[in-house]
N, C-alpha and C positions, 0 to 999 in steps of 0.2 A: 504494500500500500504506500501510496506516494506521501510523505511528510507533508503537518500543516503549514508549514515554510513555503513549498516548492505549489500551494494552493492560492498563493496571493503575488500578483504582481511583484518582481521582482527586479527590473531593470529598464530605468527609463533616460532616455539620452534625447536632448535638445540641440542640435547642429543647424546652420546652414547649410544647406543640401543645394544639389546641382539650382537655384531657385529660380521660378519666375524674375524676368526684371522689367517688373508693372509698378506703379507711383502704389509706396507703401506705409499704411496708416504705423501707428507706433506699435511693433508687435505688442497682443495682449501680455500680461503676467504667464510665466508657465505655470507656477502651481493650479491654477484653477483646469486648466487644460489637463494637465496629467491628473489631474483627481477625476475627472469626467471620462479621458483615457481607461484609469484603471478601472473606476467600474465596471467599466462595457468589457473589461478581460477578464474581470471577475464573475460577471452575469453570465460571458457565454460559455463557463463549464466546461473547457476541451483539455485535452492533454496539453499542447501547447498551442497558444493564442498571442497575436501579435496585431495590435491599432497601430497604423502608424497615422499620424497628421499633418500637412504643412496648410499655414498660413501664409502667406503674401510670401516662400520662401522659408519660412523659420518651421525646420520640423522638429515635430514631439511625436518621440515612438516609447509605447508602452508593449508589454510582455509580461505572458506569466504564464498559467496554468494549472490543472491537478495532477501533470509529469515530473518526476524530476526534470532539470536545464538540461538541455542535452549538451554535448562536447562543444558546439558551435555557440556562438549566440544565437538564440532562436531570431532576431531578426537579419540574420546572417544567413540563414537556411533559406530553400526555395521551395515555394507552396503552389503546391497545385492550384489555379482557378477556375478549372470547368468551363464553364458557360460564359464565363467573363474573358476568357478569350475569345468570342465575335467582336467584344469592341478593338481588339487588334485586327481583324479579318475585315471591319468595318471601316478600318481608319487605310487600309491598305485597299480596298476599292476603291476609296475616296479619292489615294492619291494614285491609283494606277488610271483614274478619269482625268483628271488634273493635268497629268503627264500628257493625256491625248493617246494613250496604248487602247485605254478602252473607254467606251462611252457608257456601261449600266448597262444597255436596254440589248446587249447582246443576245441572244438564245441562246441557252447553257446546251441542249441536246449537240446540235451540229460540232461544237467547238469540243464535246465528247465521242463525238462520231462523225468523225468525217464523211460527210458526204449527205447524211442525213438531211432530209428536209425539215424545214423551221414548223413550218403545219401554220393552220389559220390563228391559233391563239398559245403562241408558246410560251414557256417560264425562260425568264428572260433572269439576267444576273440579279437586276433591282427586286425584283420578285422574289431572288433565293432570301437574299440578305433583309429583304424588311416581315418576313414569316408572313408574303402573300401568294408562295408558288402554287398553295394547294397540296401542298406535301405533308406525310400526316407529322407528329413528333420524332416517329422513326419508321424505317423497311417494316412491312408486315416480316420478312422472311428474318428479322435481327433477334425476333422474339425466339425462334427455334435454333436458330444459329449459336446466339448468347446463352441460352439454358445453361447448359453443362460450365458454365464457367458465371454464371448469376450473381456467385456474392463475391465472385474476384475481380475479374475483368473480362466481362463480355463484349467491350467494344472492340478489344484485341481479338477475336475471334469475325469481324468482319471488318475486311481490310478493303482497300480504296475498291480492287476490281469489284467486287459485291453492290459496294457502294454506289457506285455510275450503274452496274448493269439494275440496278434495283432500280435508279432513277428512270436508265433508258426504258426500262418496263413499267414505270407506273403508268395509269392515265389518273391526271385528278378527277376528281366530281363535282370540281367548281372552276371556274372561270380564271387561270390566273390572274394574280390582280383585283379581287372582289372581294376575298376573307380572309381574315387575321387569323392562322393560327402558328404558335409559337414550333420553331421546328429544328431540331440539333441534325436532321434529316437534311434538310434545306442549305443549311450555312456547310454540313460539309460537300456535299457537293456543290457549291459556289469554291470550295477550295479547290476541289480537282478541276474545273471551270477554268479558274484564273491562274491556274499550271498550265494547263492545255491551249490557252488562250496566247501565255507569254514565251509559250515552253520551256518555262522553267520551272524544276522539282517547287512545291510548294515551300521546303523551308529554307531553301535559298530564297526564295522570292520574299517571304514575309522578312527573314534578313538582311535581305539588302532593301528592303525598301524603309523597311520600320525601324527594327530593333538596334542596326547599325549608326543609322543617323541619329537616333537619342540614345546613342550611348549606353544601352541595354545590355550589359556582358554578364549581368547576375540571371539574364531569363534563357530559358531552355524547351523545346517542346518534346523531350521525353527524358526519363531519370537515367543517371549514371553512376557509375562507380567512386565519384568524386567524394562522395559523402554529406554534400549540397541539400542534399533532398529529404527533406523534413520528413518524418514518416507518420504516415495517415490509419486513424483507426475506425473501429466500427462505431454503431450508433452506442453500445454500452460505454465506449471511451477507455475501453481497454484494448480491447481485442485486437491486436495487428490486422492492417488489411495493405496486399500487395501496392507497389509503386503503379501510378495509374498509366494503363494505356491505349490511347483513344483509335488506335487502328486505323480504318481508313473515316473515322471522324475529325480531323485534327483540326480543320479549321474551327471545328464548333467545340473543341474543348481542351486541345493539347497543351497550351501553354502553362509553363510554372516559373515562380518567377520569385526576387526574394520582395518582401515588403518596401527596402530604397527604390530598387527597380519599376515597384507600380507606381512608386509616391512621382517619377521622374516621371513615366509616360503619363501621371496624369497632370503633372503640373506643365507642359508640354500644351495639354490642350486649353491652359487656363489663360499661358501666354506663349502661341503658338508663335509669331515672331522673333521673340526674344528665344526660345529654346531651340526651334528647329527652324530656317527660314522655306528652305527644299518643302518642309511637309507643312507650313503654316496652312494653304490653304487648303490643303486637304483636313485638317486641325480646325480650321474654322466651319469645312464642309459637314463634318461628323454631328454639329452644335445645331446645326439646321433640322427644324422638324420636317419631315416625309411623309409621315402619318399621323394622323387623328383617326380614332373611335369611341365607341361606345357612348352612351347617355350624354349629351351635350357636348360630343370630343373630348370627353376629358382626360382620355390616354391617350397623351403624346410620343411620337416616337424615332428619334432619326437613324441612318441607316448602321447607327452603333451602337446607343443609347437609350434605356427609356428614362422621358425625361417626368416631373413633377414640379409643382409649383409653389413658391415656398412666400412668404411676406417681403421677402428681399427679391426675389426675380428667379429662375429656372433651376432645379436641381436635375443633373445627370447623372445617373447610376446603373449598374449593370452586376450581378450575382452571378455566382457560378457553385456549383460542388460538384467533386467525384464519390465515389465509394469510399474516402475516405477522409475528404478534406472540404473546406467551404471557405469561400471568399466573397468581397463586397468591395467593387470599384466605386467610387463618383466622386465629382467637384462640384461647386458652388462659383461661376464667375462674381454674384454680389458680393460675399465676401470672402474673394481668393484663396479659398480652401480646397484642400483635396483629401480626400479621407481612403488609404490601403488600410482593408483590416483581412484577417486571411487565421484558420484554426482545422484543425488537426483531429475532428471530429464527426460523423457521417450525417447528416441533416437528419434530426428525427422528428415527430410530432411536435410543434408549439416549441421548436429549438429557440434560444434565446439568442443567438447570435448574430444574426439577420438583422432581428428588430432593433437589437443596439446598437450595432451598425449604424442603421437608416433611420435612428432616432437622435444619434451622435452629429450623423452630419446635416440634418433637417434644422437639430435646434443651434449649431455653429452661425 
């Protein structure tokens, strides 16, 4: 049993980090910041849990856990984010349009199969990436494929070819372009898409267009022997569960990355100028909403982000887990925040990690 020591926050560091350089009000006090910090590591319960925060530039990273510290610093290790990698897959359409290589509104089938015709109403790249292809959340054939390996890694068991022929064989039963539904299906083949499109492997492509130019050398999209990679458990918070691997999903969920590493790409899009000039506008394109639905519009959403709306002006966020790990991107351009939080625990009913998360950075 992990000691009541290794149960409370234990390490918190306030640096200048890579920062935005945007006109900066007088940083607030830390103490107040790290006491708000540790709570939200204390609430979410995981073996090891890591907020990190920047303001205008000035960050505050909190840690801690129910694990003993491991060898590294935990904000030193790299953590799986699931799903929170489309907003990299999102920020890399953004700039592979920008550049003038591709314009969105491609057909994904042809640029999978050569030769193929586009048809009267294809799923086109905007479509993969805003969850309107018509694709369901995953392959009907992932559910029998993934069985035998359900509580380790079933997405390692369907690899990219699967993946495209699953696409080339679906037909929707709606109209690309008419219905919202959320789809780790969809974004990853918009990744083999925008392979086959540049012909370049997908993670050459996401490196040299993203992770390269902000200076990304702590993010990874699959684990190694380096010792980097934070180990992820089940929903009881003990239980080991294997290093994730997204198979041929990558773009909808490969990346892991350490906490400085999100705090940069997100501070990045807070002040896309000043941090990256090559990818500003694509930085600035990602901020732009694409989509409205439901009751009055009130779910916003651009081709990276979903956004909400807060007393000071737009919050952008985006969640991810694997089978063993959970994370929580966003920033606040009203007040030049960026909130990395990222823990070590499998999402289970009514998880509190999420909500303090998205409660941390709403009342920032």
């Amino acid at each position: 049993m992990p000691s009541d020591e290794s149960r409370h926050p234990r390490a918190a560091v306030t640096t200048a980090g890579p920062a935005p350089r945007v006109p900066s009000p007088e940083s607030p006090p830390d103490g107040p910041v790290l006491e708000r910090l540790a709570d939200a590591v204390t609430a979410s319960d995981a073996p090891q849990v890591v907020f990190a925060l920047s303001r205008y530039g000035r960050r505050s990273v909190m840690s801690g856990g129910t694990a003993p510290p491991p060898p590294l610093a935990r904000e030193n290790l790299r953590y799986e984010i699931g799903s929170a990698t489309k907003t990299f897959t999102g920020l890399l359409l953004a700039r592979l349009i920008n550049s003038g290589r591709l314009t969105g509104g491609e057909p994904a089938a042809p640029l999978l199969d050569r030769g193929r015709p586009a048809g009267p109403n294809p799923v086109t790249l905007a479509h993969l990436i805003t969850h309107t292809s018509g694709l369901p959340a995953l392959p009907a054939a992932f559910f029998l494929r993934g069985l035998p390996a359900w509580t380790t890694n079933p997405y390692a068991r369907f690899p990219e070819a699967r993946v495209v022929d699953a696409f080339l064989r679906h037909r929707p039963r709606h109209r690309p372009g008419t219905r919202w539904r959320y789809s780790n299906f969809g974004v990853a083949v918009l990744g083999h898409a925008l392979a086959a499109a540049t012909a370049t492997p997908w993670e050459d492509l996401l490196t040299d267009q993203i992770l390269s130019p902000l200076g990304l050398d702590g993010t990874a999209l699959r684990a190694d022997d380096s010792g980097l990679d934070a180990p992820g458990h089940g929903r009881d918070g003990v239980s080991p569960v294997p290093a994730f691997d997204a198979g041929g999903f990558q773009a909808a969920g490969a990346v892991r990355a350490t906490p400085h590493d999100l705090l940069t790409f997100l501070e990045a899009h807070l002040d896309p100028t000043g941090m990256s000039p090559h990818l500003a506008p694509a930085l600035r394109a990602v901020r732009r909403p694409v989509l409205r639905r439901g009751i009055g519009h009130r779910h916003v959403h651009t081709i990276a982000w979903f956004r909400h709306p807060t007393d000071g002006g737009p919050m952008y966020f985006h969640s991810g887990a694997t089978l063993g790990h959970q994370a929580f991107l966003g920033f606040r351009a009203d007040t030049g925040t960026a909130l990395a939080a990222v823990c070590t625990r499998r999402f289970r009913a009514h998880d509190p990690f999420l909500s303090a998360a998205y409660a941390l950075l709403a009342q920032e």
